[in-house]
Every structure is written in structure tokens, then in C-alpha cells.
N, CA, C and O atoms as a DFTB+ gen file, in Angstrom:
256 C
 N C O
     1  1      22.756       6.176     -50.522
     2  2      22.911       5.966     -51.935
     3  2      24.049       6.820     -52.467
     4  3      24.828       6.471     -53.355
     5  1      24.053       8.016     -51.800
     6  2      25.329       9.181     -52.333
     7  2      26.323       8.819     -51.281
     8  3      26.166       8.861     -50.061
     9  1      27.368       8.456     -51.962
    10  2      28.644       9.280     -52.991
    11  2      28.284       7.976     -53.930
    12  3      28.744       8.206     -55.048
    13  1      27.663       6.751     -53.895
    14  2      28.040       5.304     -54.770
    15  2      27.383       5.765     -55.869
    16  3      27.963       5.452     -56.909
    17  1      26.100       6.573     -56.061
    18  2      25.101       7.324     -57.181
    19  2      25.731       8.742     -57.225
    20  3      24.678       9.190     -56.770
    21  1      26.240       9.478     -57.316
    22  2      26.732      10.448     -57.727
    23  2      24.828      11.444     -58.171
    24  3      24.129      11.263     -59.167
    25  1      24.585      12.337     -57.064
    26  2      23.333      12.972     -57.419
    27  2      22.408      12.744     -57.114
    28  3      21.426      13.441     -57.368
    29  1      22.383      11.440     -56.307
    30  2      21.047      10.821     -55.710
    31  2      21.201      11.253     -54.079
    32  3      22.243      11.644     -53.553
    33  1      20.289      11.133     -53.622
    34  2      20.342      11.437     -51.913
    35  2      21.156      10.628     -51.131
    36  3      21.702       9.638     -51.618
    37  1      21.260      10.873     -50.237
    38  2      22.257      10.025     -49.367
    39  2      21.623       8.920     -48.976
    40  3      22.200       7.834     -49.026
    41  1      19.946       9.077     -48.392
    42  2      19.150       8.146     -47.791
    43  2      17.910       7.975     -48.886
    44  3      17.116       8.882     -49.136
    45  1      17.876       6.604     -49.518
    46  2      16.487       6.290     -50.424
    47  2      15.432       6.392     -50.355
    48  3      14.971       5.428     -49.743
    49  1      14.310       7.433     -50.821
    50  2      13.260       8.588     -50.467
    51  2      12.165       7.479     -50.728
    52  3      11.118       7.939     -50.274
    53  1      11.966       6.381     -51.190
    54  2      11.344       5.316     -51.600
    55  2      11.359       3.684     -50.695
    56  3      12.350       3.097     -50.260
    57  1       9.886       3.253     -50.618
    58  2       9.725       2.266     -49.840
    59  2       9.974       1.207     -51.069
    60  3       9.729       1.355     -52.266
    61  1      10.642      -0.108     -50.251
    62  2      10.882      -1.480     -51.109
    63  2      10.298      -2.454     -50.160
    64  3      10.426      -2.568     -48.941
    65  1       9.498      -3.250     -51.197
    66  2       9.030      -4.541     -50.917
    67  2       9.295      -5.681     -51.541
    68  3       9.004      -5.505     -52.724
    69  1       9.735      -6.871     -51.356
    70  2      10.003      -7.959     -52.138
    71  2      10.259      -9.248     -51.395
    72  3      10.514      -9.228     -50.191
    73  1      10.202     -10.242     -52.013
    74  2      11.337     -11.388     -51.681
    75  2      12.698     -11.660     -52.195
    76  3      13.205     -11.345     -53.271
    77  1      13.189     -12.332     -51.160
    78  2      14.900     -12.348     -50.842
    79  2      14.934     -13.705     -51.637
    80  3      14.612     -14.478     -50.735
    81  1      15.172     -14.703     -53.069
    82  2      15.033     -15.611     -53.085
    83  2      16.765     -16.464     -52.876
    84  3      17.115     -17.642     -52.816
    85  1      17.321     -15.455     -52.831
    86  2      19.096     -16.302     -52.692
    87  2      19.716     -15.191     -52.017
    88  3      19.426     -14.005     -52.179
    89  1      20.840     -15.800     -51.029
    90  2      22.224     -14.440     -50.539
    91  2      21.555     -14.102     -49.650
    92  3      20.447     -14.580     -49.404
    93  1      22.255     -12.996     -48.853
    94  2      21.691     -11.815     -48.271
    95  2      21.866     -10.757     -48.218
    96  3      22.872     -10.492     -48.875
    97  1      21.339      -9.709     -47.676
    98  2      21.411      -8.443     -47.982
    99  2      21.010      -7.501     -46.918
   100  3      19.910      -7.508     -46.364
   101  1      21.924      -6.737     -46.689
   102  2      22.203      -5.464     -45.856
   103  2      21.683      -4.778     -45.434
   104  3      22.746      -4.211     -45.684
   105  1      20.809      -3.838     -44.791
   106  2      20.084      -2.524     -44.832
   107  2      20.765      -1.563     -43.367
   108  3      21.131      -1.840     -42.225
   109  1      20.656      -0.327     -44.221
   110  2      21.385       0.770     -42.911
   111  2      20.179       1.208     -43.370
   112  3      19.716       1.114     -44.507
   113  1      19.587       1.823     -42.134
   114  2      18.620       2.876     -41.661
   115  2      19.852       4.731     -41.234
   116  3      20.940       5.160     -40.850
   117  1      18.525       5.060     -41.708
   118  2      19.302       6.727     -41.071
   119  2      19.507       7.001     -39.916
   120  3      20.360       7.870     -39.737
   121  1      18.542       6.135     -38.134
   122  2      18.738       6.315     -37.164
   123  2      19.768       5.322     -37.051
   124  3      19.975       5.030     -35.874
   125  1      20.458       4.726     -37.848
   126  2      21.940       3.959     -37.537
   127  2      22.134       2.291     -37.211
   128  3      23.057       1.500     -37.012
   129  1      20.319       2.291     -37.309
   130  2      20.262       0.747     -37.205
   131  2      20.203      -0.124     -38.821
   132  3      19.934       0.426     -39.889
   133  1      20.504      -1.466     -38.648
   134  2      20.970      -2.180     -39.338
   135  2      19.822      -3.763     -39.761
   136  3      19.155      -4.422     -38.964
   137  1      19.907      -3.876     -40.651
   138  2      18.760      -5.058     -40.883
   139  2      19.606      -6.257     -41.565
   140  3      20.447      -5.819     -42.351
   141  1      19.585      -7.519     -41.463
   142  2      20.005      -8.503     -42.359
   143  2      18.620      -8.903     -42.742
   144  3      17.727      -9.067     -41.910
   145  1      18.409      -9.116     -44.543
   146  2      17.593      -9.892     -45.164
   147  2      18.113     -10.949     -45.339
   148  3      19.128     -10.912     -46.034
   149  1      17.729     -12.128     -44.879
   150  2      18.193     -13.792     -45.374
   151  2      17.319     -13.769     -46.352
   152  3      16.363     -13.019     -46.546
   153  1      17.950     -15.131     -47.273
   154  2      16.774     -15.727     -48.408
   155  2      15.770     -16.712     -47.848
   156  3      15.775     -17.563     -46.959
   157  1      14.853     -16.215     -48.793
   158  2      13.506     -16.953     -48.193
   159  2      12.414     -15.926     -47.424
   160  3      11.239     -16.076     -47.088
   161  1      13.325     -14.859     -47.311
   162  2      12.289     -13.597     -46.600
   163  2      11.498     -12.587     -47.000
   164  3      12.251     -11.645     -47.244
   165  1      10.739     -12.379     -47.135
   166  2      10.345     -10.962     -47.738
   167  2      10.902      -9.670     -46.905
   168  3      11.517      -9.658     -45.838
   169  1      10.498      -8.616     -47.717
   170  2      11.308      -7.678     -46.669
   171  2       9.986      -6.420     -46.795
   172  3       8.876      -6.478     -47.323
   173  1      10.607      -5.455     -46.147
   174  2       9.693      -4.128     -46.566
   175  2      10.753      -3.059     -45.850
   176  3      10.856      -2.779     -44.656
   177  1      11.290      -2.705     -46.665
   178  2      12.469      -1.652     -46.343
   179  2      11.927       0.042     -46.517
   180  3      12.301       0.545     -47.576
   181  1      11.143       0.908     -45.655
   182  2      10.826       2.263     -45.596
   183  2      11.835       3.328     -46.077
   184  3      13.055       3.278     -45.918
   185  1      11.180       4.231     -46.649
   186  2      12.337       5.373     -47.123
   187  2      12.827       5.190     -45.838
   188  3      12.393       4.525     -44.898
   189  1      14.250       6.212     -46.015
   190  2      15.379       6.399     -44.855
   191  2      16.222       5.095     -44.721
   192  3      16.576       4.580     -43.660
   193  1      16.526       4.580     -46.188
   194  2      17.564       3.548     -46.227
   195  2      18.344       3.501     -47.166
   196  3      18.143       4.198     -48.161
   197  1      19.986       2.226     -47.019
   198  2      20.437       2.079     -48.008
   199  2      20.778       1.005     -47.809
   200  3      21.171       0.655     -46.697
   201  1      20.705       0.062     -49.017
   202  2      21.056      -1.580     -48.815
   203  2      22.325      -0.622     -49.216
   204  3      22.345       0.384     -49.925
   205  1      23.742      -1.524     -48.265
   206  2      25.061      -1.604     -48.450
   207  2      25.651      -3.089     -48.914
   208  3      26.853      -3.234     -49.134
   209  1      24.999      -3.833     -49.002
   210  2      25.908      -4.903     -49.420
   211  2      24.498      -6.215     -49.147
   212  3      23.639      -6.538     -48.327
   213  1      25.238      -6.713     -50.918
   214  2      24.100      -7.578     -51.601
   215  2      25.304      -8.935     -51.525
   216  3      26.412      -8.803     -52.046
   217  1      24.944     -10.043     -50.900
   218  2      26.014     -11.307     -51.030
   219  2      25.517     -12.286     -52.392
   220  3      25.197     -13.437     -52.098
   221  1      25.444     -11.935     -53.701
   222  2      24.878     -13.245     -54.301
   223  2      23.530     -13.357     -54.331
   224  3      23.181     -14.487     -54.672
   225  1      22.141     -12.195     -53.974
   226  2      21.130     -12.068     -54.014
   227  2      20.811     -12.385     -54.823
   228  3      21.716     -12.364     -55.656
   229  1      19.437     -12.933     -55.404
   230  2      18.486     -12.919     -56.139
   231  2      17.076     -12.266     -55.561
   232  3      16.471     -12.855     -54.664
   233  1      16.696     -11.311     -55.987
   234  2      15.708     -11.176     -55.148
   235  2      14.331     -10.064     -56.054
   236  3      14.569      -9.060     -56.725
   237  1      13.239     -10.547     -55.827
   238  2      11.508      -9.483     -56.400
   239  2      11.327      -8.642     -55.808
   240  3      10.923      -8.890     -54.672
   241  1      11.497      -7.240     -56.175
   242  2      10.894      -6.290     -55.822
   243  2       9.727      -6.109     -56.695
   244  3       9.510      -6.405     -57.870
   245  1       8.688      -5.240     -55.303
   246  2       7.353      -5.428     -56.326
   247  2       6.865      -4.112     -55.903
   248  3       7.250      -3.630     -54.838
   249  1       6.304      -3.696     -56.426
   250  2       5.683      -2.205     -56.290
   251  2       6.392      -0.882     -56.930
   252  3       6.838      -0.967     -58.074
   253  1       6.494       0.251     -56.255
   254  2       6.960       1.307     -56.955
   255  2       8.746       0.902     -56.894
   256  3       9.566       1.643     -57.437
């Protein structure tokens, strides 16, 4: 998330859950691995991440 948030952590201390309903979208993990969300998917992304790149997403996050 840091340097793009200026003050926030580098890696997002917070779990995400949702559906992907359009685009796709990115995820870096801190051990260096990499996730593609397609649309149509739900996801569940664990602290120790950062989506880098959203193509045209639409997408529900639900929870905290």
C-alpha cells in the first residue's frame, strides 16, 4: 500500500472478501506470490497483501 498511501503500511494488515463482478484484479502477497481475480469470482485476500492493479473492476467487498 506504501509509497501509493503515503503512511499506510507497505503490506494490508486487513482480510478482504468479495465478488469480482467485472475486470480483473491483481494481488501481490508478501512471500512474493501473485493472484489474478477474474470476474465472476469471489475472492478472500488475507492480510499480507496489495492489490496492484484493478483493469475496469467492479467488484463487493463485504465484511470489515
Amino acid at each position: 500500500m506504501s509509497p501509493k498511501l503515503p503512511g499506510c503500511p507497505e503490506w494490508c494488515p486487513a482480510n478482504h472478501f468479495g465478488y469480482l463482478q467485472s475486470g480483473t484484479m491483481k494481488v501481490q502477497y508478501k512471500d512474493g506470490s501473485t493472484e489474478t481475480v477474474n470476474a465472476g469470482s469471489s475472492y478472500n485476500i488475507p492480510p499480507g497483501a496489495c492489490v496492484w492493479k484493478k483493469v475496469l473492476s467492479l467488484f463487493s467487498n463485504f465484511g470489515d
